[in-house]
N, C-alpha and C positions, 0 to 999 in steps of 0.2 A: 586717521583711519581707525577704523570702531573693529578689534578683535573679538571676534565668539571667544568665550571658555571653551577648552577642548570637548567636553562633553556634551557642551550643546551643541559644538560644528558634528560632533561624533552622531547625536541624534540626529540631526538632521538629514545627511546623507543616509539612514539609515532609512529613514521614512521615505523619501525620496525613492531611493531605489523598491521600496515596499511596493508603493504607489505607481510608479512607472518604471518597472522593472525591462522594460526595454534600453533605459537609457542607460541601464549597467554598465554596458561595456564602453561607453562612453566617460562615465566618471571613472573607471578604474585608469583613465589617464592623465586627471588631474595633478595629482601626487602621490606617489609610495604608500604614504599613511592612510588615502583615501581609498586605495586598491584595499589595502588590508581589512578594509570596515565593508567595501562591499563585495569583496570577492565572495566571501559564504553566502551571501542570500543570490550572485549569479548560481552557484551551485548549490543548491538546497534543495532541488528538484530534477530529478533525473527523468527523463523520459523516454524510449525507442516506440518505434512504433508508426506507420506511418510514414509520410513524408517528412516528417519533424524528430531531428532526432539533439533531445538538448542535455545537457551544453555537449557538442561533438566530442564521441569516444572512440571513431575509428577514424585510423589515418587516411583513408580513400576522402574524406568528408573534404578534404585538404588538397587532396592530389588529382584521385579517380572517381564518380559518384556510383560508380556501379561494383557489384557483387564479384569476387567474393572479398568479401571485407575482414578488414585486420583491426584487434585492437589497437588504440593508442598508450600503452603500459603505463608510458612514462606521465602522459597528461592526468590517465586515472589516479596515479600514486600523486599527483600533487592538489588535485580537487576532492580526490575520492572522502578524506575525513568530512569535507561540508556540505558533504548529501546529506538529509535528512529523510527524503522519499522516495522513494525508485519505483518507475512502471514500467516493465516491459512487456512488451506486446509482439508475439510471433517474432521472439529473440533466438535463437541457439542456443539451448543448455552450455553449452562452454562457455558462451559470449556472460550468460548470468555468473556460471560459477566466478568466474575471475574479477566482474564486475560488484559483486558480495564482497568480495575477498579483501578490495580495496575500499569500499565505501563503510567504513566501519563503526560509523557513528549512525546508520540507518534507524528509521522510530517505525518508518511503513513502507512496504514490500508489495507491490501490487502485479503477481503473475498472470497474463492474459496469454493463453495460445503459445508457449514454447513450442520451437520449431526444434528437428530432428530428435524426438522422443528416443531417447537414451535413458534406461532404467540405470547406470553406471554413472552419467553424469548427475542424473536426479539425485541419486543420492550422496553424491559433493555438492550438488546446493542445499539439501538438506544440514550437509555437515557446517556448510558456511552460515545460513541460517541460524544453527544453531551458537556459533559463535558468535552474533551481534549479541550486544550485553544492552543495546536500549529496543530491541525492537517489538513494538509492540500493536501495531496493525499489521493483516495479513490479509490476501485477498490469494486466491490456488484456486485450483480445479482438482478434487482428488487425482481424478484419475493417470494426472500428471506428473505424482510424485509416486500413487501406490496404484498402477495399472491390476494386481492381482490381491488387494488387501482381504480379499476374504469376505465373509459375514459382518465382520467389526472394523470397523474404520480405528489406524493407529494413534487417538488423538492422548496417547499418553508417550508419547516419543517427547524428548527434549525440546524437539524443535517450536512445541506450543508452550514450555512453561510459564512463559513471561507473556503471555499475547493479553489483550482485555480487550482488540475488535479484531471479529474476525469474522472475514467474506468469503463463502463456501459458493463456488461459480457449479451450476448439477448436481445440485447433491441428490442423496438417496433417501427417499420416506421411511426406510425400513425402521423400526424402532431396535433391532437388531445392531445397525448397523451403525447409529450412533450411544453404544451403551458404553461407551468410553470417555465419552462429551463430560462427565462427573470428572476426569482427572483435569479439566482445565479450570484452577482454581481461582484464578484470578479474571476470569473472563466476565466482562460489562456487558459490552455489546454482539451480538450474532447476528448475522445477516445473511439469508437461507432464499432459496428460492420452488421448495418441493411442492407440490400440492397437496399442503397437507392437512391432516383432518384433527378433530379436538383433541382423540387420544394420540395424537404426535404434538399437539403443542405443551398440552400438560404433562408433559413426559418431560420434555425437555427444559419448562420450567424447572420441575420439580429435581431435576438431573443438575440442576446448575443456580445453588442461591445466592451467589454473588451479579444473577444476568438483571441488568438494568433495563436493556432492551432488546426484545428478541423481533427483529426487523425482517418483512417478507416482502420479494422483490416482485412486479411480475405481477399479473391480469387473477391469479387467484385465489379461490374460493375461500377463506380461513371459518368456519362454525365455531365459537367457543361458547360452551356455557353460559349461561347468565347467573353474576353480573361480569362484564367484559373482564381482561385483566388490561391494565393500563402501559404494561410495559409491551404490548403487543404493537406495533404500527406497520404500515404498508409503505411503501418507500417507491420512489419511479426507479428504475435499473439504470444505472446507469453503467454505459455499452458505450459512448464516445472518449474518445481518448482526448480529445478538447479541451470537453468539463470534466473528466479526472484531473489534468493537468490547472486549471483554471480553478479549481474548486480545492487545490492544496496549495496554492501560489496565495489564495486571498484568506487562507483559514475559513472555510465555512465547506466543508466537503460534506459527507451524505450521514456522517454520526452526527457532527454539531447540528446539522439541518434536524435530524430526528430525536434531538435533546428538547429541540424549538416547536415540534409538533405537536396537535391536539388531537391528531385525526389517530384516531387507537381501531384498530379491527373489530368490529362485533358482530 
């Protein structure tokens, strides 16, 4: 009988489960050592939203399918460290806070439509946010976290010091309104959907020299001066929970896609 080296048997199920991550919960019953190699990449992607909710974090998933739903504490506390990305889509602010709370190795955060707008719990997700020590994509909707920010958007709050892509879902053209966008220092990529005009894009160049690509979602218009700027691109919106889920499971979601594009605004 022909033994693998541990580290090649080790690859191999890794890829394996890369590739046909369906069959995950099948090999986590092979052996003890085999669970250990593929339980992180079953949970490396969190998703609600939908009729799909993975990997199950309430206990009804189990018992009752219908509302109103409980978390599962105990299952979150034992997968929560090998999340790497989380989307939720018309979740419960409580349901987020506590699901932050435990997933503590998070890299991307993607907020769609939080259900029962609670300015009290928003800002305990804010706080948990600000507790990840790797996160660094972000997808929000202002209005969801600052329903009354004002004239200035707060984008010098801790909660952005560590971000380098970041997905603003409504934002506001006002040049006003992102005169704060200079305190994110580490920020690469932005991903905006206003219609906006040349004096808003060169602003926000010029607002942020570290932005590699400042990405515009969405049917329109962009005017820039000639000659074009290169870090400018247009991007399709993506709006399916599907290909969000689909497009971070295979590594190649809408930043890597527009690392790979030629198509620049002009």
């Amino acid at each position: 009988m022909v033994v693998l080296p541990f580290e090649l048997e080790k690859k191999i199920f890794e890829i394996a489960v890369l590739l046909h991550p369906e069959c995950a919960l099948q090999l986590v019953l092979v052996a003890h050592y085999i669970r250990e190699w593929v339980e992180p990449e079953i949970y490396r992607v969190l998703r609600t939203g939908g009729e799909r909710v993975v990997p199950p974090i309430y206990k009804e998933e189990y018992e009752h399918p219908r509302p109103p739903r409980e978390l599962d504490v105990p299952r979150l506390q034992r997968f929560g460290p090998h999340v790497r990305h989380a989307m939720f889509f018309y979740c419960p602010w409580r349901d987020i806070v506590v699901v932050l709370q435990h997933c503590t190795n998070l890299q991307n955060v993607a907020l769609w439509s939080p259900r029962d707008r609670s300015e009290a719990l928003a800002q305990s997700a804010i706080a948990s946010l600000e507790a990840l020590p790797y996160l660094r994509q972000l997808t929000f909707e202002p209005r969801d976290f600052f329903p009354d920010c004002g004239l200035s958007f707060p984008f010098d709050i801790p909660m952005f010091r560590n971000i380098t892509h970041l997905d603003i879902i409504h934002t506001n053209a006002s040049l006003e309104w992102w005169s704060k966008i200079s305190s994110l220092r580490k920020l690469s990529h932005l991903l905006i959907q206003p219609n906006a005009t040349t004096g808003f894009v060169d602003a926000i160049l010029s607002a942020c020299p570290t932005l590699q690509k400042l990405m515009f979602a969405g049917p329109y218009a962009i005017k820039q001066a000639s000659p074009p700027d290169k870090r400018l691109i247009h991007v399709d919106l993506l709006s399916n929970l599907n290909l969000w889920e689909e497009s971070v499971r295979n590594g190649e979601d809408y930043w890597i896609a527009a690392e790979k594009t030629r198509y620049t605004v002009t």
